[in-house]
C-alpha positions as CSV (number, residue, x, y, z in Angstrom):
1,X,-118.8,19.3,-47.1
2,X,-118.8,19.1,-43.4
3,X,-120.4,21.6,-40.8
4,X,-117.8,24.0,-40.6
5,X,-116.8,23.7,-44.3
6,X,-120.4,24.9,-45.0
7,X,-120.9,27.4,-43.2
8,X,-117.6,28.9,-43.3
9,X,-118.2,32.6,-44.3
10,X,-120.7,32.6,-41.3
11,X,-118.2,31.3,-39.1
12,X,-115.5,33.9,-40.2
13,X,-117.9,36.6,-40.1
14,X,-119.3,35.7,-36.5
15,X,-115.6,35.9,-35.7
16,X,-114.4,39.0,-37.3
17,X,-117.3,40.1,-34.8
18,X,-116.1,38.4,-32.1
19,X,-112.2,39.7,-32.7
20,X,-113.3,43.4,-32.8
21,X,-115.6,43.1,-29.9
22,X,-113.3,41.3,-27.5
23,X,-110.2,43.5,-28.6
24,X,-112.6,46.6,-27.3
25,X,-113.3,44.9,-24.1
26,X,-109.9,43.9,-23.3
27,X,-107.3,45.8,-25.0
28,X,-105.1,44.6,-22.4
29,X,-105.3,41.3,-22.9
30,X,-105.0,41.7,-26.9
31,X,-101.5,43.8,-26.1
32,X,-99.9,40.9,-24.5
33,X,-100.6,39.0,-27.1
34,X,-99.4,40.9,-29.6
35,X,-95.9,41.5,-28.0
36,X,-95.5,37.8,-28.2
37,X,-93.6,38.2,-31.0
38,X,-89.4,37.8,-32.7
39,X,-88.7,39.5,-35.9
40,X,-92.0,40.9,-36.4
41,X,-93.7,37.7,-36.6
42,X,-96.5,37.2,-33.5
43,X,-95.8,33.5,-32.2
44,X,-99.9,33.0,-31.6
45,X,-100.6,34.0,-35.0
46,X,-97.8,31.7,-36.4
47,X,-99.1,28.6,-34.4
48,X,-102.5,29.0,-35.0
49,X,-101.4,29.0,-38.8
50,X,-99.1,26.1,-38.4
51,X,-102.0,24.4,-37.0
52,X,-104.1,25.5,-39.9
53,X,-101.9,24.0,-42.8
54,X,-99.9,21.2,-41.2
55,X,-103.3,18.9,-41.7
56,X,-103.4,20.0,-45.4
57,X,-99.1,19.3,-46.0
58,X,-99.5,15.9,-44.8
59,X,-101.6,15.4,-48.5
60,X,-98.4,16.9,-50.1
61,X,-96.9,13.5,-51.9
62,X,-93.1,14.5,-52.7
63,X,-93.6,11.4,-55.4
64,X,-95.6,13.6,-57.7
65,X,-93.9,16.6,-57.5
66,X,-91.1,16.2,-60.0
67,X,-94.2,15.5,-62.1
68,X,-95.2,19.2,-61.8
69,X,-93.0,20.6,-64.5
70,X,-95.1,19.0,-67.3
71,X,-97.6,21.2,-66.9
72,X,-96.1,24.5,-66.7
73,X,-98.9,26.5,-67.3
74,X,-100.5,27.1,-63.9
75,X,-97.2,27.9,-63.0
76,X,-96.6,30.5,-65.6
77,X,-99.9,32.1,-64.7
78,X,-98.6,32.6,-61.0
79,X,-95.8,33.8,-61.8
80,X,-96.7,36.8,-64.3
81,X,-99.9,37.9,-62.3
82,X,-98.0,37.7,-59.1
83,X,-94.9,39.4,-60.1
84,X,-95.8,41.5,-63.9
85,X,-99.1,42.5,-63.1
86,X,-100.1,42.6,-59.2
87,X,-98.0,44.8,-58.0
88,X,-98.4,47.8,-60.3
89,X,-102.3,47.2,-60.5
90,X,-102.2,48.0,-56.9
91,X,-100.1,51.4,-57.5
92,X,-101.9,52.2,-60.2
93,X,-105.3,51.7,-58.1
94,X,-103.9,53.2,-55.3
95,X,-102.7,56.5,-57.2
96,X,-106.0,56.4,-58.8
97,X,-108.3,56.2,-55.8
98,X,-106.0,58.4,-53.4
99,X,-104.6,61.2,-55.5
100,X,-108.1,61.5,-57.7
101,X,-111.2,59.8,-56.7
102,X,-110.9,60.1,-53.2
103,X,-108.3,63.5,-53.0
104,X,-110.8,66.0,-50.8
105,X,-111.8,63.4,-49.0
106,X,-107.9,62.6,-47.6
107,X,-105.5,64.9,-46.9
108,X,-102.3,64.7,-49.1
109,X,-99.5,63.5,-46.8
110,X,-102.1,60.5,-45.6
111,X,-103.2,59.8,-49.1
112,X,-99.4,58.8,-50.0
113,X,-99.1,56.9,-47.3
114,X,-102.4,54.7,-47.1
115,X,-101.1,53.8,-51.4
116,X,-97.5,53.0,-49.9
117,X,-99.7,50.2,-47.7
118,X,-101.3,48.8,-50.7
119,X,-98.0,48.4,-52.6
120,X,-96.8,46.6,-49.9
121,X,-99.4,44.2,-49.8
122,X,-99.4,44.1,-53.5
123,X,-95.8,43.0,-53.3
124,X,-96.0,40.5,-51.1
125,X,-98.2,37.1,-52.4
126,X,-99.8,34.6,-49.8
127,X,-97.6,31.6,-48.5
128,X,-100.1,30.5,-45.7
129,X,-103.4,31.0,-46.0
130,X,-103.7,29.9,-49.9
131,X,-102.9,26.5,-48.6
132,X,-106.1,26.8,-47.3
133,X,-108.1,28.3,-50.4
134,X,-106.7,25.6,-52.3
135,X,-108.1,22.4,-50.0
136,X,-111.4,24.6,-50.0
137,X,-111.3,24.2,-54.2
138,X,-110.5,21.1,-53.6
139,X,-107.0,21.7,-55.5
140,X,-104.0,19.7,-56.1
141,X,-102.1,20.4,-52.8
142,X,-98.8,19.2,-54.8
143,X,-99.1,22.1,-57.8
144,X,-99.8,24.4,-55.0
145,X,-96.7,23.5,-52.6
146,X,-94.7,24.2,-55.7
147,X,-96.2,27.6,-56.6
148,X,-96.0,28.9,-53.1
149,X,-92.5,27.4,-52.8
150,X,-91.4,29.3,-56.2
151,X,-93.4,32.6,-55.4
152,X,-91.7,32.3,-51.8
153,X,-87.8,32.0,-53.5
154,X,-88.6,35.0,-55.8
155,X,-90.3,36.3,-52.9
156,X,-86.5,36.8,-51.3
157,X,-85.0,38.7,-53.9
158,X,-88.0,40.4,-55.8
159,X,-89.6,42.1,-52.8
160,X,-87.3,44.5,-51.8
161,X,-86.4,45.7,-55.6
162,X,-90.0,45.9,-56.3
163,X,-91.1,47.9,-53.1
164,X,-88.6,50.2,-53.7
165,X,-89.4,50.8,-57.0
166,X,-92.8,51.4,-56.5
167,X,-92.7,53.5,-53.5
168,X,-90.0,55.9,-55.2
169,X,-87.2,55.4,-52.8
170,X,-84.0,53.6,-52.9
171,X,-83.5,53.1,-48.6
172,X,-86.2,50.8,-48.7
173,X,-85.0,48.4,-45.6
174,X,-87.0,44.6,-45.7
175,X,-86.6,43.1,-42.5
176,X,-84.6,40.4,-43.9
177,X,-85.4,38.1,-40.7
178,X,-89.2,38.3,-40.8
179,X,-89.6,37.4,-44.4
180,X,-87.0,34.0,-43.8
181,X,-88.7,33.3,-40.8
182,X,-92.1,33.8,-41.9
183,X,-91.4,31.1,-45.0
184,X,-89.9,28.8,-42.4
185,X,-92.9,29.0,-39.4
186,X,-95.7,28.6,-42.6
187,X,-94.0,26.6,-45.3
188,X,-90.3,25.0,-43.9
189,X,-91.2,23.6,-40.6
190,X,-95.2,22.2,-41.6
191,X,-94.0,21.0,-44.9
192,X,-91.1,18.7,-42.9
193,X,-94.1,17.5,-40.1
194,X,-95.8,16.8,-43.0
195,X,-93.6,14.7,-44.3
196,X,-92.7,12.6,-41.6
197,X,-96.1,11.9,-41.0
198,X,-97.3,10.6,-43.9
199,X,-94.0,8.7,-44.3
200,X,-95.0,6.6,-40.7
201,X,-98.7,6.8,-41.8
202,X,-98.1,5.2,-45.2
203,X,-96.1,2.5,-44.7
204,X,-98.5,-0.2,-46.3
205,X,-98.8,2.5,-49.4
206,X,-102.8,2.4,-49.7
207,X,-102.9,5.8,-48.4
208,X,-106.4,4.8,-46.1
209,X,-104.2,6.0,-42.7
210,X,-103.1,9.2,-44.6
211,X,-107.0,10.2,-45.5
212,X,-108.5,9.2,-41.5
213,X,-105.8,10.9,-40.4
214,X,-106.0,14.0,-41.8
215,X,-110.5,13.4,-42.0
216,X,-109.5,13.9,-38.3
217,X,-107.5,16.9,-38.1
218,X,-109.9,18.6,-40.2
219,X,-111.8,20.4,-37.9
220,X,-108.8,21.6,-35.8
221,X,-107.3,23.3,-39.6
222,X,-110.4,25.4,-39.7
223,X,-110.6,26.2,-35.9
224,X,-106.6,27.6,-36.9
225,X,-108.1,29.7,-39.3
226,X,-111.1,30.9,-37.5
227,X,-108.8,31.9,-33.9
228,X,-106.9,33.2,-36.4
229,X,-108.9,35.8,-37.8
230,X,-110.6,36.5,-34.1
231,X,-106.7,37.4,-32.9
232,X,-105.9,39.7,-35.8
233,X,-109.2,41.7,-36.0
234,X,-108.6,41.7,-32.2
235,X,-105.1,43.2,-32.7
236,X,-106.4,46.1,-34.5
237,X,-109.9,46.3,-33.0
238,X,-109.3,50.1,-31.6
239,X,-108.0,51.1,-35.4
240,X,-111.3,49.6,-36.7
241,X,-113.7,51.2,-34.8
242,X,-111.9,54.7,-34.4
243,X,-111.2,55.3,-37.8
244,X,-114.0,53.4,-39.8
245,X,-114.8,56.1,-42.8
246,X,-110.8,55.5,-43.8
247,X,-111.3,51.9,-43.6
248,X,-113.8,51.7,-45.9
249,X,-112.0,54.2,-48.7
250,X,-109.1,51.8,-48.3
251,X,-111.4,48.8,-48.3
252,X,-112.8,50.0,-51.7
253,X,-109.2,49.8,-53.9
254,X,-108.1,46.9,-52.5
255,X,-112.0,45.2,-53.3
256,X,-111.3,46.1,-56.6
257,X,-107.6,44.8,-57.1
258,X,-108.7,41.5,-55.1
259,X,-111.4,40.9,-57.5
260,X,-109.8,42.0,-60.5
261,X,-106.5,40.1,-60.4
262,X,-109.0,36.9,-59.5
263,X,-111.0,37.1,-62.4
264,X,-108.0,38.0,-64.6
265,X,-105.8,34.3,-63.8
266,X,-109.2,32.5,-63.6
267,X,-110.1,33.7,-67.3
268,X,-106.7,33.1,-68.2
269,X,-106.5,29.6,-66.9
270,X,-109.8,28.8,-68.5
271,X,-109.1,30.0,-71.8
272,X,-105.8,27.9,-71.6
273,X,-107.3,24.8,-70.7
274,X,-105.8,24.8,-67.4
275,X,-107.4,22.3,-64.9
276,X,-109.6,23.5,-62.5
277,X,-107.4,21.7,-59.7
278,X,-104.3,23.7,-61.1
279,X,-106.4,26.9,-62.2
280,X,-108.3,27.6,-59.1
281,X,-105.3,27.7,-56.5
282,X,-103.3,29.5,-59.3
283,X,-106.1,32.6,-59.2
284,X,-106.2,32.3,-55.5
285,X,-102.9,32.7,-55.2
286,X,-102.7,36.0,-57.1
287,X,-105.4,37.6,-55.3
288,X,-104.3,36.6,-51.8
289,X,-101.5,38.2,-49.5
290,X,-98.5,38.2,-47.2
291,X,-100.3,39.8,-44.8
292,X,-98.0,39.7,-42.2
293,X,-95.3,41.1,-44.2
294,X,-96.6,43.5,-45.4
295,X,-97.9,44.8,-41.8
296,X,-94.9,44.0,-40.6
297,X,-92.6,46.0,-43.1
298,X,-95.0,49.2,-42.8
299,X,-94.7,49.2,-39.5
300,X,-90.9,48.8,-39.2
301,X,-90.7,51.5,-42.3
302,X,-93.7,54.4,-41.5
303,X,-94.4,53.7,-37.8
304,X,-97.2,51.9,-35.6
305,X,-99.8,54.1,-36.3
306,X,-99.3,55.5,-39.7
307,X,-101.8,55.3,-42.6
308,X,-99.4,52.5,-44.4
309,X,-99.8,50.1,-41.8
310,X,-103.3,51.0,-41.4
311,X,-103.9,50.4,-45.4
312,X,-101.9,46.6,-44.8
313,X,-104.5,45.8,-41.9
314,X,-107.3,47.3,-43.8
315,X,-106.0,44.5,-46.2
316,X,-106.7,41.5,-43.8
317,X,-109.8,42.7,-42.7
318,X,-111.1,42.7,-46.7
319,X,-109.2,39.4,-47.5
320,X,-111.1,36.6,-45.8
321,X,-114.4,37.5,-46.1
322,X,-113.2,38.2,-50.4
323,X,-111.6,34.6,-50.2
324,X,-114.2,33.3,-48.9
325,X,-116.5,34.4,-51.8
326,X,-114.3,33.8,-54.7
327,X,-113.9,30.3,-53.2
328,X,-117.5,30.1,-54.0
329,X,-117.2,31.3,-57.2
330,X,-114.9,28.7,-57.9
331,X,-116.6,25.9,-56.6
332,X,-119.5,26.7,-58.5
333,X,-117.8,27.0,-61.9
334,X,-115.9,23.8,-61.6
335,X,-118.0,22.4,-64.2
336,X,-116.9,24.9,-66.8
337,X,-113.3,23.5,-66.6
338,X,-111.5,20.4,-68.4
């Protein structure tokens, strides 16, 4: 592992530091950034993300792919923790922590909304980031194009049903435009330059070019996810430091969900003889989020500063830092897989 690979988490944190101080110092600054955005989606963000994965599709060989549906399982895995058992875990939690364990801590009214936060993020599985979890496990970047890709279709027409059903309304509006243009800006568009790069790159079919080329994009992927984190902990630096006893009871569900879904695909997968290269994505990818979804539907349902889009940006600020440690995990169990 390289410099940056290593120390990673210390990187991250240094930036979550960095993010939160600078967007106390210049608020301004952080505002014009954040109206750089269509449909929801902040343009910064998204190219800082495409410049994140784009180094990581060029590995994606199309060859292989149609290979993918002879080994089903990792795929089956996604599907039912992402879909059968995330999202209701994350009510459930939510209900449990809000309405019970934390009730005279709360008032009601923000109780419900900070558990309609969480089952937004619970609704809504990672498409861009995981790519990232998965070159950090060293994963099979095909298996995991295919499981974002088929978590992003059902993604279309099982978000807004599910939402719905869990909040308790039926007037549940999805902002149609940022969920198709978030798939495009982190899976569509990278996945094409992916392509067409390694097709030039790999003319003579040794793949050498394809590995020094992407050896030497490496660093700029994790600088991607390290300006990443710096602009969204930025973004909500006022939120975080004004309201930090509320961050942490949200912070304390969400631990739990994050860690619990995790460990429940990652025994699964190990007990079914599942790779590690398939297994270790397919748990990462249950425990991550759409992130900026989620935000972004709070927002455009409860309002700028309401506890529901607080909950979803208490949600990125508990995700990396969880990622990063399960990563770990991972990397040291490899061993224990076929």
């Amino acid at each position: 592992m390289g410099l940056f690979e290593r120390y990673l988490s210390l990187w991250v944190g240094l930036c979550i530091l960095a993010g939160v101080t600078l967007g106390a110092v210049m608020p301004d600054v952080f505002q014009a950034i954040a109206g750089m955005e269509y449909a929801n989606v902040n343009i910064a963000v998204a190219v800082f993300i495409w410049v994140m994965i784009y180094p990581m599709m060029v590995n994606v060989d199309f060859a292989s792919i149609r290979d993918v549906g002879k080994k089903p399982k990792g795929l089956c895995i996604t599907l039912v923790v992402n879909w059968l058992v995330k999202p209701f875990t994350m009510a459930a939690l939510g209900v449990l922590f809000f309405e019970y364990l934390f009730a005279d801590l709360v008032d009601a009214a923000s109780a419900k909304e900070y558990i309609a936060g969480m089952i937004l993020l619970g609704v809504a599985p990672c498409t861009a980031m995981v790519f990232v979890w998965s070159q950090l496990v060293k994963g099979d970047a095909n298996y995991t194009l295919v499981q974002v890709s088929i978590n992003d279709l059902i993604m279309v027409f099982a978000f807004a049903p599910l939402a719905a059903l869990l909040l308790g309304v039926t007037d549940i509006v999805v902002p149609w435009e940022t969920l198709l243009l978030s798939v495009a800006l982190y899976v569509v568009i990278p996945l094409l330059a992916g392509y067409v790069t390694r097709k030039r790159l790999d003319r003579s079919r040794d793949h050498a070019e394809i590995e020094r080329f992407t050896l030497s994009l490496k660093p700029y992927s994790i600088i991607g996810l390290l300006a990443t984190v710096v602009l969204l902990f930025g973004f909500q630096a006022e939120t975080i430091l004004d309201r930090p006893l509320v961050i942490a009871l949200i912070a304390v569900p969400l631990l739990v969900q994050s860690y619990g879904i995790f460990f429940v695909a990652y025994a699964w997968a190990y007990l079914w003889r599942v790779p590690f290269s398939t297994a270790a994505p397919a748990a990462l990818i249950g425990t991550s989020n759409f992130f900026e979804l989620a935000v972004a539907v709070a927002i455009s349902l409860f309002g700028l500063n309401s506890g529901a889009a607080l909950a979803t940006v208490v949600g990125v600020l508990v995700e990396v830092p969880v990622m990063l440690s399960l990563v770990a995990f991972a990397n040291r169990t490899r061993q224990r897989f076929t």
